[in-house]
N, C-alpha and C positions, 0 to 999 in steps of 0.2 A: 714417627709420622702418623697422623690419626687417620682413620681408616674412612676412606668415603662412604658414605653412605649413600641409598638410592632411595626411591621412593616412586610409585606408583600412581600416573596422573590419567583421570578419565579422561579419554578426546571428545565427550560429548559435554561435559557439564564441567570441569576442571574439579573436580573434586580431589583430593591430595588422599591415596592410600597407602599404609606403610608397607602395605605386602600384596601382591597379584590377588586375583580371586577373576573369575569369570564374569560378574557381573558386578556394574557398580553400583553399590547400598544406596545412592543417591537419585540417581536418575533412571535407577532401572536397567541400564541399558547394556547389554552382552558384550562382552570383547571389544571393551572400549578402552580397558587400561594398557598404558607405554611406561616400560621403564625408563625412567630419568633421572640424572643424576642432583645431587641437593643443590650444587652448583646456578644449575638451570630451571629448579624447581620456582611453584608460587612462594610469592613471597622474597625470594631473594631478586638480585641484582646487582650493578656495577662493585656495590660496596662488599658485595661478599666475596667476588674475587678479588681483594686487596684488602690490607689495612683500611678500619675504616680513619677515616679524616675528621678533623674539627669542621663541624660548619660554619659555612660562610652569611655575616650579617646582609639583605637582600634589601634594596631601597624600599620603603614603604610611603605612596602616593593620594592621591585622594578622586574621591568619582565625579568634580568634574575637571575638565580640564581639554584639551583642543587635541582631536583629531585628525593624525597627519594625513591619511589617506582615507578616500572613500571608501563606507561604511561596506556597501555591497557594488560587487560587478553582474553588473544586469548581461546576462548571454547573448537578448534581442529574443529568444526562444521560448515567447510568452509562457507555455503551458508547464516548461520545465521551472523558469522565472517562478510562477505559481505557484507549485509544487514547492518550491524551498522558503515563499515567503517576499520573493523582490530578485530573489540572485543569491551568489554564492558570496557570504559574509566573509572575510579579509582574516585569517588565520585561524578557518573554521576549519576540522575534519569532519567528512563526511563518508558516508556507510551506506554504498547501492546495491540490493540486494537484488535477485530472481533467478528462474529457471534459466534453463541451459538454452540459448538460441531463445532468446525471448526478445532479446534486443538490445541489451545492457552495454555493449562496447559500441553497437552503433548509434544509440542517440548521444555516447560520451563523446564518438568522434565528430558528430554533427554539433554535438556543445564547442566542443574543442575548435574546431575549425570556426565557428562563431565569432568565440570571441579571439582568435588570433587573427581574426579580419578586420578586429578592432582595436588593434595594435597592442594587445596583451600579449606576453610572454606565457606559451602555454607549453608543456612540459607532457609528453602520452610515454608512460613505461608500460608496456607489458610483459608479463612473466610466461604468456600460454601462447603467443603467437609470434614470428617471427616479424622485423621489420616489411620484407616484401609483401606477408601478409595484409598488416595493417596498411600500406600502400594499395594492396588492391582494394580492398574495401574502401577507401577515400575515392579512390577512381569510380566506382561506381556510384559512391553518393555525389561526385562529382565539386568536391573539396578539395583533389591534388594539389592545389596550388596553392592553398593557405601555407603558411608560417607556422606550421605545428613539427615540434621537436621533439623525437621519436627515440627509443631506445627499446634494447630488447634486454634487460635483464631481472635477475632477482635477487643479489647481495643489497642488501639495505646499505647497509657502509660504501657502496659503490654509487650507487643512486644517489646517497647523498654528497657525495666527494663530485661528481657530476652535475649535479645541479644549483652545487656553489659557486663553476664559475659563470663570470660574465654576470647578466643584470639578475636582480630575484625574479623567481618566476611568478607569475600574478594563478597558476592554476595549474596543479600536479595531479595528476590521472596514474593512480595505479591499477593494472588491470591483471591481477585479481589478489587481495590479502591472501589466499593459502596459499600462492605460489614463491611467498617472499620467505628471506630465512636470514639470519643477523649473528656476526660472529659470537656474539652474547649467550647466545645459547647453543648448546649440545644434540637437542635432538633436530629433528627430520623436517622438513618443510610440511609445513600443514598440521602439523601438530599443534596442543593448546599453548606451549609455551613459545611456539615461534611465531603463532600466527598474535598471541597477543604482545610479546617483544618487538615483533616487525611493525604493528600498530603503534606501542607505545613512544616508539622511535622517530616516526612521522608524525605525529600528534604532535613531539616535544618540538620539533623543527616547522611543524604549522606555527603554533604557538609562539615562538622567536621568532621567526621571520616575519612572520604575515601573510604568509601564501598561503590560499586553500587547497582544502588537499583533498582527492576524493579518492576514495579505499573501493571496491568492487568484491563484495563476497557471493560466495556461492548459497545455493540455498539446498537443504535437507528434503529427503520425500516428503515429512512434514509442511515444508512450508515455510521453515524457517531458516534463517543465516548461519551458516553450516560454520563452526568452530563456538571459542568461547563465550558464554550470554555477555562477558566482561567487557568485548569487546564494544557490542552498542552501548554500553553506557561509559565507555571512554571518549568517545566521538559525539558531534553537537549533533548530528541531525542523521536520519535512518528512515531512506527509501527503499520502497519495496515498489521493482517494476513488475504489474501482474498484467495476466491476457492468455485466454484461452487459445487450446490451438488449433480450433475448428472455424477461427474470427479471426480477424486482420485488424482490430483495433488493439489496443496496448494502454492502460490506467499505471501511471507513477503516481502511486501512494505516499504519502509522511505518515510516516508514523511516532515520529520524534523527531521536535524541531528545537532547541534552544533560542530561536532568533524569529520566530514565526510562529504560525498554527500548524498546528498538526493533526489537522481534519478536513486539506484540502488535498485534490487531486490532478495533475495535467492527464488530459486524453490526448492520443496519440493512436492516427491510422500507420499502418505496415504496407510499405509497397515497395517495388523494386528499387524505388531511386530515396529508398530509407524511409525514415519516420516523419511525417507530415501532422501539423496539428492541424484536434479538431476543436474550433471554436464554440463549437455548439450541438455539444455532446446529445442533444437531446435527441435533436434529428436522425441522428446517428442510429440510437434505441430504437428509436421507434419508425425508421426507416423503412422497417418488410412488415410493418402492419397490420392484420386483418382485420378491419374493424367491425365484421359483422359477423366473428365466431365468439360464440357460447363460451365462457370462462377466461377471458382478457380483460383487466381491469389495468388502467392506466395511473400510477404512483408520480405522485407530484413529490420528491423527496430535495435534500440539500447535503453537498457534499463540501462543506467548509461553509464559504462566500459565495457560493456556486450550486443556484437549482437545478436539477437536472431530472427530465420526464423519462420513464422507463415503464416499459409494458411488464406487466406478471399475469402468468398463463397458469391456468388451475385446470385437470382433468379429474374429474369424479367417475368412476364407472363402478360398475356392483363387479364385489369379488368371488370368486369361486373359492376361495381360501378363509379358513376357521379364523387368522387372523390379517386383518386386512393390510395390503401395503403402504408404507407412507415414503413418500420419496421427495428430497426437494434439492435443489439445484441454484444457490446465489443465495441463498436466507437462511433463516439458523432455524434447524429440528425442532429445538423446545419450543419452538415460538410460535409455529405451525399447528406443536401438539395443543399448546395453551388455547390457541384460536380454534381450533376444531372442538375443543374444551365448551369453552364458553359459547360458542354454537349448538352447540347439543345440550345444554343446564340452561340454556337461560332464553333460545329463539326454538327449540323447537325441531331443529334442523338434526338428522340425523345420518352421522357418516360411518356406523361399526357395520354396516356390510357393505362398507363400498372400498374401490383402493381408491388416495389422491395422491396425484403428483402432483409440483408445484414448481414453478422454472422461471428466472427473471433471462425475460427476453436479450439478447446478448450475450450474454455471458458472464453479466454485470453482477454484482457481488451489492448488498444490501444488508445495512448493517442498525442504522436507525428501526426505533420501534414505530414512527408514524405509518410505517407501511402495513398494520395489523390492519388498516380498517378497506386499503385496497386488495389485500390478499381474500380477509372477509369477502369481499364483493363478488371478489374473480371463484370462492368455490360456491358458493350461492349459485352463480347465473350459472356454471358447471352441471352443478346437482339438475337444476330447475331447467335445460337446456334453454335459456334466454339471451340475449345476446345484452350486454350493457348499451348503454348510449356509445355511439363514436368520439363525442363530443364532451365528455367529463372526465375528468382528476379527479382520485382519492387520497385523503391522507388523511390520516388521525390515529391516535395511540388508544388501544382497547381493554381495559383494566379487567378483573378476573369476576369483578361484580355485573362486566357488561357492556359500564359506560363507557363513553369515548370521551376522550381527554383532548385536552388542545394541544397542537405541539407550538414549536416555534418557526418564526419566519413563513405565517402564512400569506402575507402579502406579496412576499418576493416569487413564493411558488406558485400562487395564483398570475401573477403579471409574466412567469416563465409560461404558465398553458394558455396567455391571450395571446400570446406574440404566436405560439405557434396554432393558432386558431382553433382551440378550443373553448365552448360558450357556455358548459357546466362545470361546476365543482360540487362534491361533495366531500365537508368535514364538520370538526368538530364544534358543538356550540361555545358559546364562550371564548371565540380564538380573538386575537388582538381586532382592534379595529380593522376595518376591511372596507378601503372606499373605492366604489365606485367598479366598473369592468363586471367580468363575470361572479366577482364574488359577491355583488350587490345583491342577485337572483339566484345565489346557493342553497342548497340545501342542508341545513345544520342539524342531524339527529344528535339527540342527546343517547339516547340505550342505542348498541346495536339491531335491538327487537326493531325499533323504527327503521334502519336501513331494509332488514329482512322484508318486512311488509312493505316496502315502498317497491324492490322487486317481486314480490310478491303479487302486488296488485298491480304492476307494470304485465304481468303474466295472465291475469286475467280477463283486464283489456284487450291484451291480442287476441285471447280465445272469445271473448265476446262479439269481436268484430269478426271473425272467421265465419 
C-alpha cells in the first residue's frame, strides 16, 4: 500500500509546501502552515479519491437562444439593487464581505425578507448563529412574518440534500463561508481547502440550478476577505460592506461585478430598526457643515453613475518637530505627498515646517484622483487661514508639472452642486462642454499657480477692506 503523503498548506495565500517551516515563502506570513493530507490538498478532488473515469461528451449550444427565466431578481432595495448592477443575477454566486458587526447578516436578512414578500423562495442558512437568533433579529427589523426559511447548519452535503426538496430556491444566503466544511475534505472548518471546497460546491449547484447564491466572508485586520484570494475569483461578483464606527452610515462597495460595473456604491444609514437607505448620499456628507471654517473645501466626485458632494478638511499648523507630520484619513498618502509636492516647486507655497492633516468628512473613503485640486484648495485656505466660499465645488486632477487636467462627468457633478444649492464651481479648463447652471460663471485655471493667486488675492481683499 503506497504511503500517504502530506503536505503543508498556507491558510493565508494557499500556497502548497512540502514540508512545515514558520513562515510562508510566499506571502510572508508566520504560522500560517496546516498540515493536510494529498487527498484534500490543492489540486486534487472527487477524481483522486477513486478511479479516475472516462469523460463524459457535454452538449455544445450556441449564444443566442431564449431565456427561461428572468435575467435578474430585483430585491425592491434600490441601494443594494445598485450596488450589484439591477439585482441578484439567476445562478450568480456572490461574495459579501466586512467587519465584524458592521451589518452584513442584517441588510441580508432585510434582502431576504424583501424578496420573500415577493413570492420568491428564499433559503437564510447560518453556520454562526442559532435559529432563535436569527428570529430575534427579524423581530426587530420587523420582518417576522415573511416566508424566509431558515436553518442552522454547516455540512455542505446537508444544505444541499435540504434545499433539493420542494420548489428551487430563487436566493440562498450562507452566513458565513468559513464556517462551512464538506465531507471531501479532511481538514478543519476554515481552513483553505474547506473554505474553498465548501465554495466550489455551491458555485457548482448555483450554476445547475439557477439559484443565486450569496457566500458571506469574514474580513482580515487588513481589510480583506479572510481565506483563499481563489475564492473571489471563483464567484461573479465581491462586495465589500464598509462604515466606520464612530458614523451610523454604511457604503456597500463592488469591487468585482461580472454582470455590472464595478464602481458603484449603495449607501445605507444604521439605526435600531436596521439599515435604511440613503438616496442622496450627499446631504448625508455634508450634513454637519461648517461653512465658514478655514481649510474645508467641498469635492464634487463620482461613485459609478452616481455624484456624490463630500467636504475635505485640511489643518496646517507650524511643527515643533525636525520632521513635520503628515496624517490623512479617507485619501491615499502618496497623493497628499505629490500635491504638497507640487505646491511647494511650482506655487510657492511652503509646508516643510508645518504639520497637515487631511480627513474626508464622514468617514467617507476617496479613491479618484479629481479630488487633487479640492484637497489643493482646502490646504491653501488652511495655511492662509481664509475661509473658502460656501457656495463652490472643487474637482480636477493635478499632474506633477502643475496643470490641472479635466476629469470626467463634469456635467453630472456640476447639476449634483445646483440641486443642492451651490452657485460656484471651480475646475479644470478644457472639461467637456458645460451648459448653462453654475457651470456657465466657473472658474477654469489652467496651472494650479492660478487657483493659489485667486485665494491669494481673495486674502487681500479682505485685509484691504478691514
Amino acid at each position: 500500500m503506497a504511503k500517504t503523503r502530506t503536505q503543508f498548506i498556507c491558510q493565508n495565500c494557499g500556497t502548497v509546501h512540502t514540508r512545515w517551516a514558520g513562515k510562508c515563502d510566499a506571502c510572508g506570513e508566520w504560522n500560517t502552515l496546516i498540515e493536510e493530507g494529498t487527498n484534500s490538498g490543492i489540486g486534487s478532488g472527487p477524481a483522486s479519491m477513486r478511479s479516475a473515469r472516462k469523460g463524459r461528451a457535454v452538449a455544445l449550444t450556441t449564444l443566442s437562444g431564449d431565456i427561461e427565466d428572468a435575467p435578474r431578481i430585483a430585491s425592491g432595495i434600490g441601494e443594494l439593487d445598485r450596488a450589484l448592477g439591477g439585482g441578484f443575477v439567476r445562478g450568480s454566486a456572490i461574495l459579501v464581505g466586512g467587519d465584524p458587526g458592521i451589518g452584513k447578516s442584517t441588510l441580508l436578512t432585510q434582502a431576504a425578507a424583501a424578496l420573500a414578500s415577493r413570492g420568491h423562495r428564499i433559503v437564510y442558512v447560518s453556520g454562526e448563529e442559532a435559529v432563535a437568533q436569527i428570529r430575534l433579529r427579524a423581530q426587530r427589523l420587523g420582518v417576522a412574518n415573511t416566508a424566509v426559511e431558515l436553518a442552522a447548519e454547516t455540512n455542505v452535503e446537508d444544505i444541499l440534500a435540504t434545499i433539493a426538496d420542494g420548489k428551487r430556491p430563487d436566493l440562498i444566503i450562507l452566513d458565513s463561508i468559513q464556517t462551512l466544511w464538506t465531507d471531501m475534505a479532511d481538514s478543519a472548518p476554515g481552513t483553505v481547502t474547506q473554505v474553498r471546497s465548501s465554495a466550489q460546491a455551491m458555485i457548482r449547484y448555483a450554476k445547475s440550478t439557477g439559484a443565486a447564491v450569496v457566500l458571506v466572508g469574514h474580513v482580515t485586520k487588513e481589510g480583506q476577505i479572510a481565506g483563499p484570494r481563489v475564492v473571489e475569483h471563483m464567484v461573479d461578483a465581491v462586495l465589500y460592506f464598509e462604515g466606520e464606527g464612530g458614523h451610523h452610515y454604511r457604503i456597500l462597495r463592488t469591487v468585482k461585478n461580472r454582470f455590472g460595473p464595478t464602481d458603484e456604491i449603495g449607501v445605507f444609514e444604521m439605526s435600531d430598526k436596521g439599515l435604511r437607505e440613503v438616496a442622496n448620499p450627499s446631504e448625508l456628507f455634508l450634513g454637519e457643515r461648517h461653512a465658514k471654517s478655514p481649510g474645508a473645501a467641498v469635492f464634487a466626485g463620482m461613485e459609478g453613475t452616481r455624484p456624490v458632494l463630500v467636504e475635505i478638511q485640511a489643518l496646517v499648523a507650524p511643527s515643533p518637530l525636525g520632521t513635520p507630520r503628515r496624517a490623512v484619513v479617507g485619501w491615499d498618502s502618496p497623493r497628499l505627498a505629490m500635491v504638497l509636492a507640487v505646491l511647494e516647486a511650482h506655487c510657492g507655497v511652503r509646508f516643510a515646517t508645518h504639520d497637515v492633516y487631511l480627513n474626508v468628512a464622514g468617514g467617507y473613503r476617496i479613491s479618484e484622483p479629481a479630488a487633487d485640486l479640492a484637497v489643493a484648495a482646502a490646504l491653501v485656505s488652511s495655511l492662509t487661514g481664509l475661509a473658502l466660499p460656501a457656495d463652490c465645488v472643487y474637482f480636477g486632477e493635478i499632474s506633477l508639472s502643475g496643470a490641472i487636467r479635466p476629469v470626467a462627468h463634469a456635467q453630472q457633478r456640476l447639476k449634483e452642486a445646483e440641486k443642492l444649492g451651490f452657485g460656484q464651481a471651480v475646475l479644470p479648463k478644457g472639461s467637456e462642454e458645460i451648459s448653462g447652471g453654475i457651470g456657465s460663471g466657473s472658474f477654469q485655471p489652467a496651472t494650479l499657480t492660478d487657483l493659489v493667486v485667486r485665494i491669494a488675492g481673495s486674502l487681500r481683499r479682505n485685509t484691504d477692506d478691514d
